[in-house]
C-alpha positions in Angstrom: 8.5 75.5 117.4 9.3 75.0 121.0 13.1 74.7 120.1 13.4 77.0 117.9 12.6 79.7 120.8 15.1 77.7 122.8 17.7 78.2 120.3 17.1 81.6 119.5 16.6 82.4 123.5 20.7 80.9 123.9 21.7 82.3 120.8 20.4 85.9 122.2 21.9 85.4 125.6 25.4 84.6 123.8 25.7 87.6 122.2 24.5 89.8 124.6 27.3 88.3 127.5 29.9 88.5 124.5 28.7 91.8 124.0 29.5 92.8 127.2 33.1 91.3 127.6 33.9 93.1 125.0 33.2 95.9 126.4 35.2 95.3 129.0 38.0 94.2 127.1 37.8 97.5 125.5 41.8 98.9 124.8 42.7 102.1 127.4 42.3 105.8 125.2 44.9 105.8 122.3 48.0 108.8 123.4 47.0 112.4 122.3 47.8 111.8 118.2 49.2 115.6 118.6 51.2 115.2 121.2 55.0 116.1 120.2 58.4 117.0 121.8 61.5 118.5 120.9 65.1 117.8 121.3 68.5 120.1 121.5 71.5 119.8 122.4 74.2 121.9 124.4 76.8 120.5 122.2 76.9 117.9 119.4 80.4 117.6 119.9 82.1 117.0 123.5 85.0 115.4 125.3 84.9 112.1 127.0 83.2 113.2 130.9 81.8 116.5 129.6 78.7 117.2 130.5 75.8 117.9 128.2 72.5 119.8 128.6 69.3 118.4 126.4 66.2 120.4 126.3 63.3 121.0 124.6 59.7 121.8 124.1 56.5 120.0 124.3 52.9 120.4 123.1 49.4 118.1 123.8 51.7 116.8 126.9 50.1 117.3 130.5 52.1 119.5 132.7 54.4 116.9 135.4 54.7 114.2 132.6 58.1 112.4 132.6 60.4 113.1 129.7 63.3 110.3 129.8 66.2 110.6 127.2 66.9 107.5 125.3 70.3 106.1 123.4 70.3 104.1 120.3 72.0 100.5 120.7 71.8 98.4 117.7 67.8 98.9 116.3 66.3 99.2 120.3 66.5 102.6 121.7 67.2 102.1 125.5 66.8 104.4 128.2 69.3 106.5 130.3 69.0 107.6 134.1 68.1 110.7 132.7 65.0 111.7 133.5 62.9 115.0 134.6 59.4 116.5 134.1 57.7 118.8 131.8 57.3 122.5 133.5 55.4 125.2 131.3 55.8 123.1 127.7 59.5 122.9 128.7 61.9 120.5 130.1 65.9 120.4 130.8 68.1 117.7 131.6 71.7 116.5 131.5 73.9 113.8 130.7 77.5 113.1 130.2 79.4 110.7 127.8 82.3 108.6 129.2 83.0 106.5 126.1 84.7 107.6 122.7 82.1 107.5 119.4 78.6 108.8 118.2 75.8 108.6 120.3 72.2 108.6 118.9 69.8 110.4 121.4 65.9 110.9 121.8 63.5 112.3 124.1 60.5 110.1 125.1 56.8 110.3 126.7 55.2 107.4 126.7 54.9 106.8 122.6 55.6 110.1 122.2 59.5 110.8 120.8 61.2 113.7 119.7 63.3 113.6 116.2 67.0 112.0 117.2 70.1 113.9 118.1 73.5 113.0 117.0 76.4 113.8 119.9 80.2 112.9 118.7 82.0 111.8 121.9 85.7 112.5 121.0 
């Protein structure tokens, strides 16, 4: 009888010190599921150096959060130098195209992306 009080004494230790690292081990809060933002562009069609303006609007995004604008290479979407921070539900930024051919853009928070934007370089 002794035992089995041993036994269930460890078993009850184990699950309460597993308990607790998983608490610990608990993932960080999951992004704001209604968080969105939106993308435009000045232009989808532009010359080779021209410059072009993206903006758009945001909602369930805290004001100061960084909006980066990303390009499409192969099925990765990689991001530009392009970067500023959402003021009133708004942001603006620029970018310009040296290279002939279709570029596919987005604007990023975090896991938050807007729809894409096609821009003809030409």
């Amino acid at each position: 009888m002794k035992a089995r009080t041993v036994a269930v004494s460890l078993v009850s230790a184990a699950l309460v010190v597993g308990g607790a690292t998983a608490a610990v081990a608990a993932p960080a809060k999951a992004p704001n599921p209604k968080a969105s933002i939106t993308l435009s562009a000045s232009t989808t069609h532009a010359k080779p150096g021209q410059s072009i303006t993206f903006t758009g609007r945001t909602a369930g995004l805290k004001e100061g959060s960084t909006v980066t604008l990303q390009v499409k290479d192969g099925a990765k979407w990689v991001s530009l130098p392009a970067t500023t921070t959402v003021k009133r539900s708004a942001y603006k930024l620029a970018d310009e195209f040296k290279h002939k051919g279709t570029e596919v853009l987005r604007a990023v928070d975090g896991k938050t992306a807007s729809e894409a934007v096609t821009v003809t370089v030409r």
